[in-house]
PyMOL CGO cylinders between C-alpha atoms (Angstrom):
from pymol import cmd
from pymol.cgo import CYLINDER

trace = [
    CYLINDER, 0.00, 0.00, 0.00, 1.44, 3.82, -1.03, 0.3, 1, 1, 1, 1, 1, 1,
    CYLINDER, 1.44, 3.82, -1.03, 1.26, 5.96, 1.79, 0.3, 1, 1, 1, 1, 1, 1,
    CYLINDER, 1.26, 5.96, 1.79, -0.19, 9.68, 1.72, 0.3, 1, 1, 1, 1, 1, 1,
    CYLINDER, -0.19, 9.68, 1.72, 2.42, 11.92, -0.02, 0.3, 1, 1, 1, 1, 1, 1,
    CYLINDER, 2.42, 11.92, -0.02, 4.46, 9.38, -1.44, 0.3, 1, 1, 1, 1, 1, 1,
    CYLINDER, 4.46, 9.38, -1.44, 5.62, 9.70, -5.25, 0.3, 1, 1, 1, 1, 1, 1,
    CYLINDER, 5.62, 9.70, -5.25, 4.46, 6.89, -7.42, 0.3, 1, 1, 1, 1, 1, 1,
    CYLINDER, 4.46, 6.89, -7.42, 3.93, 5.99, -11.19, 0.3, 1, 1, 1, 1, 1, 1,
    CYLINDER, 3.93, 5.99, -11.19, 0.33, 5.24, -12.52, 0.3, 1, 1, 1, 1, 1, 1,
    CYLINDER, 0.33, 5.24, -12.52, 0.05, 4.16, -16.33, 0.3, 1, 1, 1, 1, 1, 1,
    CYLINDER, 0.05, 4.16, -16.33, -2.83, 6.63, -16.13, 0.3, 1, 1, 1, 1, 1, 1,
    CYLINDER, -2.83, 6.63, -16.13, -1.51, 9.59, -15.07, 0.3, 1, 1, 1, 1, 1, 1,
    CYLINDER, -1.51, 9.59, -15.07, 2.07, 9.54, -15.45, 0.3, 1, 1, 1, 1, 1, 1,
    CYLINDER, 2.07, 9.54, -15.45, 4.73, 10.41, -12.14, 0.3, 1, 1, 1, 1, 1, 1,
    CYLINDER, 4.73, 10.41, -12.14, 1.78, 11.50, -9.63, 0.3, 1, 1, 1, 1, 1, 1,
    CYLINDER, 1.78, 11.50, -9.63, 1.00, 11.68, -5.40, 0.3, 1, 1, 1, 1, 1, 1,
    CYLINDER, 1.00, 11.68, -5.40, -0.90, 10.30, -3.61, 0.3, 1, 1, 1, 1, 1, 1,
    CYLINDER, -0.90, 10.30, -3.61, -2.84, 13.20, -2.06, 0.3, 1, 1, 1, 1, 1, 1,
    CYLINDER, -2.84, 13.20, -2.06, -4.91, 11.26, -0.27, 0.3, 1, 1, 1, 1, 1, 1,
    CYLINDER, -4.91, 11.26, -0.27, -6.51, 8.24, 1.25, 0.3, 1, 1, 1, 1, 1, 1,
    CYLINDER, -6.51, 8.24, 1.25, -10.11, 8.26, 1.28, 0.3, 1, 1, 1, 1, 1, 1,
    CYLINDER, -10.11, 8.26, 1.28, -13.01, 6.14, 1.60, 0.3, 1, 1, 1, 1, 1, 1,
    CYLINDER, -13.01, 6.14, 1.60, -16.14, 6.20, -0.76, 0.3, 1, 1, 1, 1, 1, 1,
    CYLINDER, -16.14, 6.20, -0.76, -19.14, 4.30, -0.32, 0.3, 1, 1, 1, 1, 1, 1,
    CYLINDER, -19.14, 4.30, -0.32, -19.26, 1.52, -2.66, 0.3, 1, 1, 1, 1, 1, 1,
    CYLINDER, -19.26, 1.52, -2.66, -23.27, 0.29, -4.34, 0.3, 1, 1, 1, 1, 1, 1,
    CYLINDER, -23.27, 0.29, -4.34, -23.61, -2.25, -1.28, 0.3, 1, 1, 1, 1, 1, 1,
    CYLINDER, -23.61, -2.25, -1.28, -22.80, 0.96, 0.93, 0.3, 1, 1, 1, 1, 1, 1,
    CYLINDER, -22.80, 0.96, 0.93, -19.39, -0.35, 2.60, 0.3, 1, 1, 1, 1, 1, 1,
    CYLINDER, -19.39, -0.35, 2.60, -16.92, 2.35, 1.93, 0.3, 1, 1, 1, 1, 1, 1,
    CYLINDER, -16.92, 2.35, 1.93, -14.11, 1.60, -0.14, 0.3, 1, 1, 1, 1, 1, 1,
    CYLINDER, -14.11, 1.60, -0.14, -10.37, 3.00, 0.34, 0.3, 1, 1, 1, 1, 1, 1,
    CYLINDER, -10.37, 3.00, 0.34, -9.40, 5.06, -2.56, 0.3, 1, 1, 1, 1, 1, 1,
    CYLINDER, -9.40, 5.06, -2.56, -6.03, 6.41, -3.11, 0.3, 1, 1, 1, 1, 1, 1,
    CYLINDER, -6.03, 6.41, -3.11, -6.57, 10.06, -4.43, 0.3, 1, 1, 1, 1, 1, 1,
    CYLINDER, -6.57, 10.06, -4.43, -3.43, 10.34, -7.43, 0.3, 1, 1, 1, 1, 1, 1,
    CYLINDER, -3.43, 10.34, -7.43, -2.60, 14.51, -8.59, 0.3, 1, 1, 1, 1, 1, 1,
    CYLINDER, -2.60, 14.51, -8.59, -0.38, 14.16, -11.46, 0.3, 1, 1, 1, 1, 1, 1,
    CYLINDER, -0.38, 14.16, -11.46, 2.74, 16.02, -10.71, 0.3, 1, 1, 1, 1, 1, 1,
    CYLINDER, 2.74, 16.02, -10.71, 3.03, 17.32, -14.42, 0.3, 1, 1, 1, 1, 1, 1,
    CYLINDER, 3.03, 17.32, -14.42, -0.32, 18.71, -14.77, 0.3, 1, 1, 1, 1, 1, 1,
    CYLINDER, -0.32, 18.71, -14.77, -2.04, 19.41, -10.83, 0.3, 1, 1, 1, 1, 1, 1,
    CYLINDER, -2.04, 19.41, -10.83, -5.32, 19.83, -12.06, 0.3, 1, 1, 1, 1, 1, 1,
    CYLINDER, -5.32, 19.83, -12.06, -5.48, 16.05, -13.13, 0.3, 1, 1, 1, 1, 1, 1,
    CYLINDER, -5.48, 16.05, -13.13, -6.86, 13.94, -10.30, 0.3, 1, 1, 1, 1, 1, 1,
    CYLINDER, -6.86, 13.94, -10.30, -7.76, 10.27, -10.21, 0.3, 1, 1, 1, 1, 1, 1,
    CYLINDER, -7.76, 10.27, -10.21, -9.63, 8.01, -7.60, 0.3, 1, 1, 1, 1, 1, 1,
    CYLINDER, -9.63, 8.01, -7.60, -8.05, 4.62, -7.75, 0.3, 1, 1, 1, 1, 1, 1,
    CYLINDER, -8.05, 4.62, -7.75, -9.60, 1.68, -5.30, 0.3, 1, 1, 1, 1, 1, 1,
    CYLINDER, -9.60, 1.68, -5.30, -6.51, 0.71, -3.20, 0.3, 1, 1, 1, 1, 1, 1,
    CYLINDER, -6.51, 0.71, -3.20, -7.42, -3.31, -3.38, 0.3, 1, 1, 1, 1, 1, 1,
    CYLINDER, -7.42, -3.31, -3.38, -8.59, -4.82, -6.93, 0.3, 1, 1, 1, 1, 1, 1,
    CYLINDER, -8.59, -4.82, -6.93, -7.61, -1.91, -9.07, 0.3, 1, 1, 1, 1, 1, 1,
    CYLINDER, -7.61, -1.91, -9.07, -7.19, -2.64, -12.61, 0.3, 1, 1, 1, 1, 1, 1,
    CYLINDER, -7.19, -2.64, -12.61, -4.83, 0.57, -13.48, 0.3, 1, 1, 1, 1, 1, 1,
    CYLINDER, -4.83, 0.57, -13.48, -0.83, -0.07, -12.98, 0.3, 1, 1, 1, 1, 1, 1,
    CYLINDER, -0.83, -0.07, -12.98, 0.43, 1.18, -9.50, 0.3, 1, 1, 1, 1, 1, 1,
    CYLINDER, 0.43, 1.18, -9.50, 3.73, 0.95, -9.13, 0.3, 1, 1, 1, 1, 1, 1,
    CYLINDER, 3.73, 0.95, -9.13, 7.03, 2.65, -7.19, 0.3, 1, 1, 1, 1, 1, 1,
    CYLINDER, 7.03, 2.65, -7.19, 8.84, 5.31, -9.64, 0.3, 1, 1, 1, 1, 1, 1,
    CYLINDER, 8.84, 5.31, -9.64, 12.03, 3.82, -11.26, 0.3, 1, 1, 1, 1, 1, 1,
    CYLINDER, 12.03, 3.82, -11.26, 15.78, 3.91, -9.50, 0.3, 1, 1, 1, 1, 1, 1,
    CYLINDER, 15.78, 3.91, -9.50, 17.84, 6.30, -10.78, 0.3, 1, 1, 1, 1, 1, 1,
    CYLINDER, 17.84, 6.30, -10.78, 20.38, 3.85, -11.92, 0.3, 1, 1, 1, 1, 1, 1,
    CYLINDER, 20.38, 3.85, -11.92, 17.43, 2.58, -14.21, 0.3, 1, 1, 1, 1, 1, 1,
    CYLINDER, 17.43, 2.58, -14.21, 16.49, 6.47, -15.40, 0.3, 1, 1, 1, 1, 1, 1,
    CYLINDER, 16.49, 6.47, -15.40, 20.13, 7.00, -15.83, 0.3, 1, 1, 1, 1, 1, 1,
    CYLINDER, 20.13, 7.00, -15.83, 20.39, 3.49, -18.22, 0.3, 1, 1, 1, 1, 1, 1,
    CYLINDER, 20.39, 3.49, -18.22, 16.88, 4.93, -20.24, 0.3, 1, 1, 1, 1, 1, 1,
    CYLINDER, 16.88, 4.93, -20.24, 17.92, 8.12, -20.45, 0.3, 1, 1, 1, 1, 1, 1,
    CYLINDER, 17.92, 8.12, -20.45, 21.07, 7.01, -22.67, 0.3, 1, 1, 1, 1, 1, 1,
    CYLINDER, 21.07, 7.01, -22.67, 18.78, 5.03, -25.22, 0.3, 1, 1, 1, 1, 1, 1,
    CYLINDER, 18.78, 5.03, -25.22, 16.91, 6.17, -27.81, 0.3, 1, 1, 1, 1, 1, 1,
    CYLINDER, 16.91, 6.17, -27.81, 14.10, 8.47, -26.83, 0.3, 1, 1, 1, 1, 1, 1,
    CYLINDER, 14.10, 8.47, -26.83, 11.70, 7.60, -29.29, 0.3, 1, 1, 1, 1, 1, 1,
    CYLINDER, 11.70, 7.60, -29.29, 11.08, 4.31, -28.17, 0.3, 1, 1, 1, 1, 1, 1,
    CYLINDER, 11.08, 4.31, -28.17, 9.54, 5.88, -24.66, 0.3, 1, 1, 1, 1, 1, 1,
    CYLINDER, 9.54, 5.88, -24.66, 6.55, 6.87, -24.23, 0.3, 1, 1, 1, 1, 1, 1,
    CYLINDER, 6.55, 6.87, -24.23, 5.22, 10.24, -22.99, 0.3, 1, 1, 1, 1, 1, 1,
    CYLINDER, 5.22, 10.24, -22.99, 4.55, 9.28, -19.19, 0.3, 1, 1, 1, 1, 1, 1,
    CYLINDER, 4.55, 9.28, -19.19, 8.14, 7.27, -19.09, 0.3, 1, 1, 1, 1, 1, 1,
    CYLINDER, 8.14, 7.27, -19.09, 10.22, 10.43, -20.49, 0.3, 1, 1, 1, 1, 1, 1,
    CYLINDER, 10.22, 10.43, -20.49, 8.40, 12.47, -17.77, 0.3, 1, 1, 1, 1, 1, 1,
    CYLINDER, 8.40, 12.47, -17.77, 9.40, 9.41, -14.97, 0.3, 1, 1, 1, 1, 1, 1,
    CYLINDER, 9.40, 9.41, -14.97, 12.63, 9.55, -16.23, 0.3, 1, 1, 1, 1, 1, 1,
    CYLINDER, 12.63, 9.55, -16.23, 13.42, 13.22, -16.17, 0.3, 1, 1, 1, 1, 1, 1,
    CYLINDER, 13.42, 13.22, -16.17, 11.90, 13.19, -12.66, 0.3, 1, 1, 1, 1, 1, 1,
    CYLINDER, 11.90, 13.19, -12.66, 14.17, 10.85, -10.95, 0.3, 1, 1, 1, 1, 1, 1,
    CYLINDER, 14.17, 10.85, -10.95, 17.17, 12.51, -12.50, 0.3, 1, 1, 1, 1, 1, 1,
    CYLINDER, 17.17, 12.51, -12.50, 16.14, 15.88, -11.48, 0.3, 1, 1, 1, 1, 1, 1,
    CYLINDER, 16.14, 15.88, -11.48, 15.08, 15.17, -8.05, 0.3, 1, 1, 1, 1, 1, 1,
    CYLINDER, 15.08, 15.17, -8.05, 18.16, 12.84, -7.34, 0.3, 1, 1, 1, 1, 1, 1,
    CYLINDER, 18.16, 12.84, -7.34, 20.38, 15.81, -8.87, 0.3, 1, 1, 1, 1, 1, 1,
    CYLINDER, 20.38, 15.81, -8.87, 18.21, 18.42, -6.25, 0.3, 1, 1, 1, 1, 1, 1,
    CYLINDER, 18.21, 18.42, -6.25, 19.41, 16.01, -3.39, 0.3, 1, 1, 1, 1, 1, 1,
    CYLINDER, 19.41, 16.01, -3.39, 22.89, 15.93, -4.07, 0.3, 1, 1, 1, 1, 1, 1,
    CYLINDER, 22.89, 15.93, -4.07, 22.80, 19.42, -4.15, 0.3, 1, 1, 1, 1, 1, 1,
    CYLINDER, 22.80, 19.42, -4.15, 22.05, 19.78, -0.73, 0.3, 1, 1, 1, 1, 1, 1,
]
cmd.load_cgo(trace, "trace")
């Protein structure tokens, strides 16, 4: 399970956050735990994924050792939302060794 505020990559929305964890009611009326996802390169995207028995990918972002390995092949062979993962971890691994 991705805890609140944690980075992750969803096939949907590209490198998001998990914004929140919430519970909606479900037809039956039990709630259901949702993780709320904001995209990180657009923050007016928002998507409610169930936390158990979703069907969208969910997954932690790439190492940098894997971005650094992708970023060296050819580009056109990426898609969209794995250029932005990519560009992500090497600028926010960069922003830590500056510190």
């Amino acid at each position: 399970m991705f805890e609140k505020k944690e980075i992750i990559f969803s096939e949907t929305l590209g490198v998001c956050q998990v914004a929140e964890l919430t519970k909606l009611s479900a037809k039956n009326g039990e709630p259901i735990l949702y993780y709320g996802l904001r995209s990180i390169s657009d923050k007016k995207k928002v998507s409610y994924i169930p936390v158990e028995h979703h069907k969208v990918q969910l997954r932690p972002l790439i190492s940098l050792e894997e971005a650094k390995r992708l970023s060296e092949g050819p580009r056109d062979q990426l898609n969209e939302f794995q250029r932005i993962e990519i560009e992500y971890v090497l600028a926010n691994a960069k922003s830590v060794k500056g510190k």
